[in-house]
C-alpha positions in Angstrom: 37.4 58.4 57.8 36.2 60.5 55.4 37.4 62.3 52.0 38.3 65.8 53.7 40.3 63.9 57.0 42.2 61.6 54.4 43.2 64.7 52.7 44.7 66.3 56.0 46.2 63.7 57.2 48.1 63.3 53.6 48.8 67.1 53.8 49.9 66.4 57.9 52.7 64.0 56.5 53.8 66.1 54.1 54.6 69.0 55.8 58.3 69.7 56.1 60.4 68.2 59.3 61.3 71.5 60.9 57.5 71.8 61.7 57.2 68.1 63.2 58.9 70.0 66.6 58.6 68.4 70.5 57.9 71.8 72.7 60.4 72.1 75.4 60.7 74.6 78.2 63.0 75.1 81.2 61.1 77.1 83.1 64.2 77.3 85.7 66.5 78.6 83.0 63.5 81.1 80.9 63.6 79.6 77.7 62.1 77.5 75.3 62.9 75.7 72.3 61.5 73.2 69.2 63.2 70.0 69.0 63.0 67.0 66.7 59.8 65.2 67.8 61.5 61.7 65.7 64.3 60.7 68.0 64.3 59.0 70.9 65.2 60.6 74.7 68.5 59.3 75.1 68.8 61.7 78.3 70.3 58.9 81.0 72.3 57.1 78.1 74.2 60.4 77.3 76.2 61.8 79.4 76.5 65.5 78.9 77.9 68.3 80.8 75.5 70.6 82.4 72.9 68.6 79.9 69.5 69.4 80.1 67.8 67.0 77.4 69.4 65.0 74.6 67.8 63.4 71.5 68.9 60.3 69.3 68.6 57.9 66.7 70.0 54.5 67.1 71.5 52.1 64.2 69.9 49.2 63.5 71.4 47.1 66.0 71.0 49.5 69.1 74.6 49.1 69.9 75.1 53.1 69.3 73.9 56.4 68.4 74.1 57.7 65.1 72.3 60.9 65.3 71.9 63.0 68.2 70.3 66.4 69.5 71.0 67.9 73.1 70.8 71.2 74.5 73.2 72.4 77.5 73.2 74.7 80.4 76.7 76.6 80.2 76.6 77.8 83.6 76.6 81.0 83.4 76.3 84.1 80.4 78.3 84.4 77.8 80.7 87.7 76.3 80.6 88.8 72.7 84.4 87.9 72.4 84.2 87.5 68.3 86.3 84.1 68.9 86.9 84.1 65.0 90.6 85.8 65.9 91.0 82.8 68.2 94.7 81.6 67.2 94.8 78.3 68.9 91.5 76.1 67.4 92.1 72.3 66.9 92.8 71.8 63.4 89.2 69.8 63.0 87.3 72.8 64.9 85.8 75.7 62.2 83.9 78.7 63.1 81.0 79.9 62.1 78.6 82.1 62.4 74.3 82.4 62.9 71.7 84.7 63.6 69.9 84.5 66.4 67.3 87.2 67.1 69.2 89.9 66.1 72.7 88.8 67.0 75.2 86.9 65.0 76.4 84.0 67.3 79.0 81.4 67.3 78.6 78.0 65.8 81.5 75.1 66.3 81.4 72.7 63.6 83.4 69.9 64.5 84.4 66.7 62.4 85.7 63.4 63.9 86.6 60.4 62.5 86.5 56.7 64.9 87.3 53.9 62.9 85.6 54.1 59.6 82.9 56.4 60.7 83.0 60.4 60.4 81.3 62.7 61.8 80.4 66.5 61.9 79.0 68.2 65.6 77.2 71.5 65.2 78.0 73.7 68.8 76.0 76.9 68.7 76.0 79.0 71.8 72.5 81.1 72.5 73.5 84.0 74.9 70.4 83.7 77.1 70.5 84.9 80.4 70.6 83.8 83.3 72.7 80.7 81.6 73.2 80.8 78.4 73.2 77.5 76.2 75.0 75.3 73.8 72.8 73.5 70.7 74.2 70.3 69.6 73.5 68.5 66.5 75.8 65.5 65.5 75.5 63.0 63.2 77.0 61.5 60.1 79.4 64.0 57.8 77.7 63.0 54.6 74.4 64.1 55.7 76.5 67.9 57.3 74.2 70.0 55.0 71.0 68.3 56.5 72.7 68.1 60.3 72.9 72.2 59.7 69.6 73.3 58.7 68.4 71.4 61.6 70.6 73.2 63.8 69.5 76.6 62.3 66.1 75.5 63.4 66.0 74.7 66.6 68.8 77.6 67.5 65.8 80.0 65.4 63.4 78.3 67.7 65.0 79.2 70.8 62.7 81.8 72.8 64.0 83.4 76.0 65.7 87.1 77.0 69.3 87.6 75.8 72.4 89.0 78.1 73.5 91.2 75.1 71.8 94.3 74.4 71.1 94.7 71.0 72.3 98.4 68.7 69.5 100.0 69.8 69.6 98.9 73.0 73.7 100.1 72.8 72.6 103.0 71.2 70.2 104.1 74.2 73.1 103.5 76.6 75.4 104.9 74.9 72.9 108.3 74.6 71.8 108.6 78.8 75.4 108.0 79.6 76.7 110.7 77.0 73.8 112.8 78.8 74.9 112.5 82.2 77.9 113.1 81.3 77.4 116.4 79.8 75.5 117.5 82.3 78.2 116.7 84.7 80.8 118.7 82.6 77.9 121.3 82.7 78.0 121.3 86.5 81.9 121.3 86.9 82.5 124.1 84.8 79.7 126.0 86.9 81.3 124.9 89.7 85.3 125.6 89.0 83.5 129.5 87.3 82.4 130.0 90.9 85.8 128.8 92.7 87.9 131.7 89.6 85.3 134.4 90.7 85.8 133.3 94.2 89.5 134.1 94.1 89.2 137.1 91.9 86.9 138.8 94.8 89.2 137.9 97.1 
């Protein structure tokens, strides 16, 4: 090997983790996304609802997981509800929020505690259509600040065509239907002009 590809290959392992990314893609659902390419498939050892792949890191003796990274199928789209004035969250359930394109969506951030272990779940829901999905990252509390960047990334990774419409999109909408409808109040008041003229000949 020489000089020049022993200086890339140091440069290669020192580039930051977001960029170390496994490609995925659901062709069935339109989307893609970057995901960790250091953990292990833990797909058929997780079972998640309306999961479509899941990531993880065991502990040293393979008994559990103590990191992992899976992305959902919801079923179905998603509103723009701002659940924020949701009254009835769990005590250990806090909301926040990310941006996504250009949409600020909603983020869980659960904390747990089993035994002597805690930890914090990252939930972000990606309004793609036609499903939209949930991003999970969960892992140890004392590494939350870590756990969230990483869920920022792959939720900034995520590539696919959105249910919402975003302002200008709203704004267009809002124009052609304000149009037709002035043109409709245009063509009622000719109309009911032509009914009063009517009644006056008569």
């Amino acid at each position: 090997m020489n000089k020049k590809s022993v200086l890339l290959s140091i440069a290669v392992c020192l580039l930051p983790g977001p960029l170390f990314a496994l490609n995925y893609s659901n062709p069935e659902l339109k989307f893609k996304a970057k995901l960790p390419d250091n953990l292990e498939d833990v797909s058929i050892r997780v079972a998640v609802h309306g999961g479509l792949i899941s990531l993880g890191q065991w502990n040293q003796s393979r008994s559990g997981l103590v990191k992992v990274v899976s992305l959902q199928d919801l079923g179905g789209t998603i509103g723009r509800e701002d659940l924020s004035k949701k009254k009835d969250k769990p005590a250990n359930v806090t909301l926040e929020k990310i941006r996504w394109q250009t949409f600020d969506i909603d983020v869980f951030k659960v904390v747990e505690t089993a035994g002597k272990v805690t930890t914090v779940t990252f939930n972000a829901q990606v309004p793609l259509k036609p499903h939209a999905i949930q991003v999970t990252v969960l892992g140890p509390a004392a590494d939350e600040a870590s756990l969230r960047q990483e869920m920022q990334a792959i939720v900034a990774s995520v590539q696919g065509q959105s249910n919402w419409l975003t302002t200008d999109e709203r704004i267009t909408r809002l124009a052609s239907g304000g149009g037709r409808l002035i043109v409709f109040g245009c063509l009622l008041t000719i109309a009911v002009a032509a009914v009063v003229k009517k009644v006056f000949r008569t």
